[in-house]
C-alpha positions in Angstrom: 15.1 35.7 9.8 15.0 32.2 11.5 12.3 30.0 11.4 10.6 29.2 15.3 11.3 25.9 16.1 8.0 23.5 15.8 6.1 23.6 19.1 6.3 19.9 20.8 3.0 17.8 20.5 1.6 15.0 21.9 1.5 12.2 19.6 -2.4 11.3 20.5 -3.0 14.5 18.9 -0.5 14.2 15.6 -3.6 13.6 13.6 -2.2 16.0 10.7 1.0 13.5 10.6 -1.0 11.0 8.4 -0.2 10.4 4.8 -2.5 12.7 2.7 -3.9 9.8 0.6 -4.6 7.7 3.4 -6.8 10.6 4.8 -8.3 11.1 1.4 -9.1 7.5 1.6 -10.6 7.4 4.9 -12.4 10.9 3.6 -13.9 9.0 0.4 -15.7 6.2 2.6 -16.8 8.5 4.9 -18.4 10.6 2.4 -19.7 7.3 0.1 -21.2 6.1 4.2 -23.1 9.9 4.5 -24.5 9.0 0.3 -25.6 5.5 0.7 -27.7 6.7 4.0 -29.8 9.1 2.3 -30.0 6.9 -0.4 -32.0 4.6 1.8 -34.1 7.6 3.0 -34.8 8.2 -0.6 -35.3 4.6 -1.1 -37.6 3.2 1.6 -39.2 6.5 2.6 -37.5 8.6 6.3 -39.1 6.2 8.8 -37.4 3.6 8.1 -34.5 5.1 7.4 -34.8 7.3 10.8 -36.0 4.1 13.1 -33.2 2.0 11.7 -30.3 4.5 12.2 -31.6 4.8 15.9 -31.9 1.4 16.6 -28.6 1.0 14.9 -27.0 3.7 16.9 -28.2 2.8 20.2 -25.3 0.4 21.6 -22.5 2.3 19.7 -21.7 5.0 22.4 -21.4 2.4 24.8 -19.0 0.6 22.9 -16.7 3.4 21.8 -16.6 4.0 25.2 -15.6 0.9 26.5 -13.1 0.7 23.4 -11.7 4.4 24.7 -11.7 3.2 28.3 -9.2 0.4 26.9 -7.2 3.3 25.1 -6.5 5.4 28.3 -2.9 4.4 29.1 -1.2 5.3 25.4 -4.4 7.0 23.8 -4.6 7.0 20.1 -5.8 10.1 18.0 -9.3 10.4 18.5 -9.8 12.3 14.8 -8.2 9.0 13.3 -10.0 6.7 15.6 -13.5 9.2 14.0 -12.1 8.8 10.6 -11.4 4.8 11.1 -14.7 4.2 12.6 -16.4 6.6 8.8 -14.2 4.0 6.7 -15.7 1.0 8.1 -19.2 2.3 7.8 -17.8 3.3 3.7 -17.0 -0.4 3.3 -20.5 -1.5 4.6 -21.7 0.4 1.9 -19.4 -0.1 -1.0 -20.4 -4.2 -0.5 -23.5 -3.3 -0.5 -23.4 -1.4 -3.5 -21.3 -4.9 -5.1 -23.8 -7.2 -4.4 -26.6 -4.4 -5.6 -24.5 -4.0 -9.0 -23.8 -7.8 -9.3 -27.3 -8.7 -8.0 -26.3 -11.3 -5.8 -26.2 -11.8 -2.3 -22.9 -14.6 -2.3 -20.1 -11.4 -2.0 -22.0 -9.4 0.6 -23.2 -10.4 4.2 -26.9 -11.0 4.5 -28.5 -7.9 5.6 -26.5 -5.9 3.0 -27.7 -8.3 -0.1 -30.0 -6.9 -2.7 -32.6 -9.6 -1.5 -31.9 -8.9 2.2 -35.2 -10.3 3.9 -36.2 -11.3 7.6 -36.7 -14.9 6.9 -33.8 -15.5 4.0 -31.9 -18.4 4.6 -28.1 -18.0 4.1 -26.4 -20.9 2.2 -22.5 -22.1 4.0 -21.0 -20.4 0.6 -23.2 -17.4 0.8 -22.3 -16.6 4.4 -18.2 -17.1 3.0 -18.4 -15.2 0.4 -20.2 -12.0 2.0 -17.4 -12.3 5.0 -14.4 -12.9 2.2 -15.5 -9.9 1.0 -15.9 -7.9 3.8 -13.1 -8.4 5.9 -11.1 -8.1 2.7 -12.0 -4.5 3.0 -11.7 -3.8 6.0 -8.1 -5.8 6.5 -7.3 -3.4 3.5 -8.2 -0.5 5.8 -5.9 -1.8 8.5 -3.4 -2.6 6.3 -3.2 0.9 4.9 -2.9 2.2 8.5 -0.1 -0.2 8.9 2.0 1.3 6.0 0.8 5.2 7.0 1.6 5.1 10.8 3.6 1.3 11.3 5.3 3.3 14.2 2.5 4.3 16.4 0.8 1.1 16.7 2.2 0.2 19.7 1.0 -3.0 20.7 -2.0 -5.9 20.9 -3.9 -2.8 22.6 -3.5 -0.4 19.6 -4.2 -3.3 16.8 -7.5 -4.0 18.7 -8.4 -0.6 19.0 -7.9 0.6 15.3 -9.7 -2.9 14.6 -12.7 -2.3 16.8 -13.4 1.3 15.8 -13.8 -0.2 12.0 -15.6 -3.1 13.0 -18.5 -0.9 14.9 -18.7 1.4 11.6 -19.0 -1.6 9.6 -22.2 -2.8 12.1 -23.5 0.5 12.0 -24.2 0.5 8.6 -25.4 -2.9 8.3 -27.6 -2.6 10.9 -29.4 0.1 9.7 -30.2 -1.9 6.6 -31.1 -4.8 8.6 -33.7 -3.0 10.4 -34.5 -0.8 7.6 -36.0 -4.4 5.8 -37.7 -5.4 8.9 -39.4 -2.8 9.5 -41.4 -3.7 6.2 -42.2 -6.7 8.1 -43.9 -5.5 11.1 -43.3 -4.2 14.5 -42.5 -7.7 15.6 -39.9 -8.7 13.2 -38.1 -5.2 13.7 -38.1 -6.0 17.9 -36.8 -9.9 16.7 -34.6 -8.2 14.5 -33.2 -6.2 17.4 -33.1 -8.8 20.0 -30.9 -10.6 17.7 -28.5 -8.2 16.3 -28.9 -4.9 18.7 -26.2 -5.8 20.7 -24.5 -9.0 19.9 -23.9 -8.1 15.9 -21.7 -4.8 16.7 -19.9 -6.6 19.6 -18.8 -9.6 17.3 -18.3 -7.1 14.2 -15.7 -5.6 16.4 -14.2 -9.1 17.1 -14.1 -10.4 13.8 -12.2 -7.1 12.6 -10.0 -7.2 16.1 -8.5 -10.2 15.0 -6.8 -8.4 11.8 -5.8 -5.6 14.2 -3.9 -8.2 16.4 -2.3 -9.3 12.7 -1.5 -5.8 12.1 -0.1 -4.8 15.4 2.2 -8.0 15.1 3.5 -7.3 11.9 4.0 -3.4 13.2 6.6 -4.8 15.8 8.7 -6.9 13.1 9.2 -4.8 10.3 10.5 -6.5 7.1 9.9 -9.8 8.9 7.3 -12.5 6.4 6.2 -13.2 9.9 4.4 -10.4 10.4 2.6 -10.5 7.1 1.9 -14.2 8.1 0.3 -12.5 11.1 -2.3 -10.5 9.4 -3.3 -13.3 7.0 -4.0 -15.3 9.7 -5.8 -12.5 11.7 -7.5 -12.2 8.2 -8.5 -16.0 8.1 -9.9 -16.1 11.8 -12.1 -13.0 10.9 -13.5 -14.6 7.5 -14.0 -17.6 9.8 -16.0 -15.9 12.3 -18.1 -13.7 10.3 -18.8 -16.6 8.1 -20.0 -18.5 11.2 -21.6 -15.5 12.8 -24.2 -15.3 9.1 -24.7 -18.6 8.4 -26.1 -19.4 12.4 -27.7 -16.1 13.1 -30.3 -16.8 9.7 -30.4 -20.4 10.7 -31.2 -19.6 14.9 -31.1 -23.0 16.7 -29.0 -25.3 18.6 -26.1 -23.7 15.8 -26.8 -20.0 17.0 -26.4 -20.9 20.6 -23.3 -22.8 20.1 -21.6 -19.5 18.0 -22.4 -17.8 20.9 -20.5 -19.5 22.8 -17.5 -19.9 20.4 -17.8 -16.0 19.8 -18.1 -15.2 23.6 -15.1 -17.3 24.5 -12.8 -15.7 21.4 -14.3 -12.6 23.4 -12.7 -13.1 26.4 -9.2 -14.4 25.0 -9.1 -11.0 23.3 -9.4 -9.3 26.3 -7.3 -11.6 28.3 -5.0 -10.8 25.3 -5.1 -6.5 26.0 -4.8 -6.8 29.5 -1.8 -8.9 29.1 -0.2 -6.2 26.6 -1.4 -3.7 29.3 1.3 -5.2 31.6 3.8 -5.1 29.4 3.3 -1.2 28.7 3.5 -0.7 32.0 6.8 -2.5 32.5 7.7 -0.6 29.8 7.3 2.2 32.1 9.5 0.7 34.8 12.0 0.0 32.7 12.9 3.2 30.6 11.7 6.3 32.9 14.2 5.9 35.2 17.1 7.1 33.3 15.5 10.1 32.7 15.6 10.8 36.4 15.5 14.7 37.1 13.7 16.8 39.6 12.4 18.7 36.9 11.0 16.1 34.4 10.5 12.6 36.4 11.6 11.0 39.8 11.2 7.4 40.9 8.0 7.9 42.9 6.7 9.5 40.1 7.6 6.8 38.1 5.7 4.6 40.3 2.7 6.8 40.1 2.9 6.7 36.3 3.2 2.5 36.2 -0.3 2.5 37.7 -3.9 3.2 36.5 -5.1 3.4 39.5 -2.7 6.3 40.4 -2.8 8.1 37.8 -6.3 8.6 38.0 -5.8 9.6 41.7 -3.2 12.1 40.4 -5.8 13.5 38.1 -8.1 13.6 40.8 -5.2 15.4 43.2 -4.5 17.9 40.2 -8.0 19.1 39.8 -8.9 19.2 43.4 -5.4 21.8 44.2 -5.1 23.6 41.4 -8.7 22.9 39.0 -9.2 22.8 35.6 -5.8 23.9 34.9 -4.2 21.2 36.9 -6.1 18.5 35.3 -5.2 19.4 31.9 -0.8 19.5 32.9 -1.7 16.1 34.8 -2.8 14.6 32.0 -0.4 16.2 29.6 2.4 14.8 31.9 1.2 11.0 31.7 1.0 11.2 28.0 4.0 12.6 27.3 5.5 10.0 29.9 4.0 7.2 28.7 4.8 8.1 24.8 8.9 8.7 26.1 8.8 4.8 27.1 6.8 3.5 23.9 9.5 5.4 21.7 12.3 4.3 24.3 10.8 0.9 23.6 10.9 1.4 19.9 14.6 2.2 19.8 15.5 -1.1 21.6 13.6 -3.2 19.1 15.4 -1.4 16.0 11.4 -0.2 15.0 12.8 3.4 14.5 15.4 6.1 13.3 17.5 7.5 15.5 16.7 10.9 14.4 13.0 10.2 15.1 13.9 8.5 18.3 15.4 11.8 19.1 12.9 13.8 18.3 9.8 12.0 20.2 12.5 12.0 23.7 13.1 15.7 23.2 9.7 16.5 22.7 8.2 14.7 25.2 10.8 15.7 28.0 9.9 19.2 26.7 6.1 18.5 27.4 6.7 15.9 30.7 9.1 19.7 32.2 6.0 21.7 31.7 3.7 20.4 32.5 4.9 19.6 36.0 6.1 23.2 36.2 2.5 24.0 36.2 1.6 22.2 39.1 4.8 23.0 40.9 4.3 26.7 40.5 1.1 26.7 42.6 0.3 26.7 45.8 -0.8 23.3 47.5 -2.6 22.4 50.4 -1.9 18.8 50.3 0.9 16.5 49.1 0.3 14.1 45.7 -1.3 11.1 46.7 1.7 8.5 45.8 4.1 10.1 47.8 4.9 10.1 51.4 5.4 13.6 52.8 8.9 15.1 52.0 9.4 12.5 49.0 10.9 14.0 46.3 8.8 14.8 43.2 8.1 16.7 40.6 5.0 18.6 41.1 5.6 19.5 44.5 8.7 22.3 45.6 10.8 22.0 48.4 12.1 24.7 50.3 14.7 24.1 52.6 14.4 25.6 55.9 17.4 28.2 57.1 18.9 26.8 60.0 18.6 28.8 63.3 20.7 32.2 64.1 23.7 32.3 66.2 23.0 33.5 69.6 23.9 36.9 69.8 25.9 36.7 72.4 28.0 33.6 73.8 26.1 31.6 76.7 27.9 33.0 80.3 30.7 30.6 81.6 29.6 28.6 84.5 
């Protein structure tokens, strides 16, 4: 009896594809994360504990969502992203647990240290040491995704992603222990506390680990290239740098904490200069590939066009929900993924970054997705065209039947 053949999937949701002792990995700092937290319960007594977790968690859905609203065009597995975002809340915890076992503060940041106080001062070598050691840890994280999964990091967008999403869990974590110690100091210390790392500390975390992601997604177009490794070292070194900067000025405050600020915010903005300028080259990525794949049935060149903008996109979600509802939606969105993942493997192929046999495999499945999913929306009736097309433009959601010309006259017209 033959075997069926594999049903195609999207690659956003090709979670299971990852290495087994990656996910084990991933698994072990999630689950050392979910120990050291009720250790602190057990530790300081629940209100601490409790107050600090919610203080800690209050900006994080605000940033996950900002860092998903980045990863719409070529979105990445949400159950890695979950599992990335556990191991860099395990890392804040196992350098906790160092500097706990070592008792010393000089290999962990400051409000992870076993003498973690409000008003600590943090030596330069202090602040270099805890940041050595904990974007050490976290680069490793990277790193590993690098070797598990080197072909779906895509570009500067994907390194930053994968590199945020650690970043936060690291914050998380050492947050709540920052809190957790002022609130032993009063109500004012814990708002001061706040004030200073509520917001700022998870955005720069995020940073500070962004900058190995950009390493990493270099080195992930240049396989077996020293270039690339050279990459990540250097994303490594500007993260150490930062973090180092970020500890030593935020204990100190002054003149030195508004100047980081400023350093930080403008590193910031490059970084985003920097995603919106990969975000333009997926897009010609778009442009260039999809056309030869041309077909009334899988892709046509105003569809293209639609697919080459965010903006339309959106409206064709819009378009599909509003005709055809739920339904519609879902095949909508199926049909940009699938499109956007043919060009990124398209993409691969011309940079020698992939097998044939796996370039193959990603066109065939993601024709096999792109066909369906417009057959869904074809197959129903509409009551208005698709909103990047003008009215009898070809594409493929919408069917067109041609009209039977006219009958003969019956009988020939009488001669004059």
């Amino acid at each position: 009896m033959t075997s069926r053949a594999p049903r195609p999937v999207l690659d956003s949701s090709r979670f299971g594809r990852t290495p087994l002792p990656f996910l084990l990995g991933l698994s072990a700092c999630c689950l050392v994360a979910i120990v050291a937290l009720a250790a602190v319960v057990a530790q300081r007594g629940p209100a601490p504990a409790l107050v600090g977790l919610l203080l800690a968690l209050l900006p994080i859905p605000l940033l996950v969502a900002l860092i998903l609203y980045l990863d719409r065009l070529e979105p990445e597995p949400r159950a890695l992203l979950a599992a990335i975002f556990g191991a860099g809340a395990g890392v804040a915890v196992i350098t906790a647990l160092l500097g706990r076992a070592l008792n010393t503060g000089a290999i962990t940041t400051p409000e992870l240290g076993p003498h973690a106080s409000v008003h600590a001062t943090v030596s330069a070598g202090s602040a270099i040491g805890g940041a050595f050691v904990s974007e050490t840890l976290v680069g490793l994280v990277l790193v590993a995704l690098l070797a598990s999964r080197r072909t779906e990091i895509d570009g500067v967008e994907d390194g930053v992603v994968y590199g945020s999403m650690v970043g936060l869990g690291f914050a998380l974590v050492a947050n709540v222990y920052a809190y957790a110690v002022a609130w032993n100091a009063g109500a004012g210390a814990l708002a001061e506390e706040f004030a200073r790392r509520g917001v700022f500390g998870p955005v720069f975390e995020a940073l500070f680990t962004s900058l190995i992601g950009l390493g990493v997604a270099y080195a992930a177009a240049r396989p077996a290239v020293p270039a690339g490794y050279l990459a990540v070292a250097a994303g490594w070194v500007g993260a150490v740098a930062g973090d180092a900067l970020w500890n030593h000025s935020n204990a100190e405050g002054g003149t030195g904490l508004q100047v980081t600020y400023i350093v930080l915010i403008v590193a910031l903005l490059a970084l985003v200069i920097a995603v919106l300028a990969d975000r333009r080259r997926a897009v010609g990525m778009i442009i260039a590939f999809l056309p030869e794949f041309e077909d009334p049935e899988v892709v046509t060149t105003q569809d293209v066009r639609m697919l080459a903008s965010l903006r339309l996109r959106r409206l064709g979600r819009q378009w599909a929900r509003l005709e055809l509802g739920v339904a519609g939606r879902q095949a909508m969105t199926r049909y940009q993924l699938a499109a956007t993942e043919l060009a990124a493997a398209c993409h691969r192929r011309s940079l020698g970054q992939t097998t044939e046999e796996s370039y193959v495999s990603h066109r065939d499945d993601s024709l096999t997705l792109m066909r369906a999913a417009a057959a869904v929306i074809r197959h129903k009736e509409q009551l208005s065209p698709p909103p990047w097309i003008a009215p009898e433009s070809p594409s493929v959601f919408v069917s067109y039947r041609q009209v039977p010309p006219p009958p003969p006259p019956r009988w020939p017209p009488a001669s004059a």
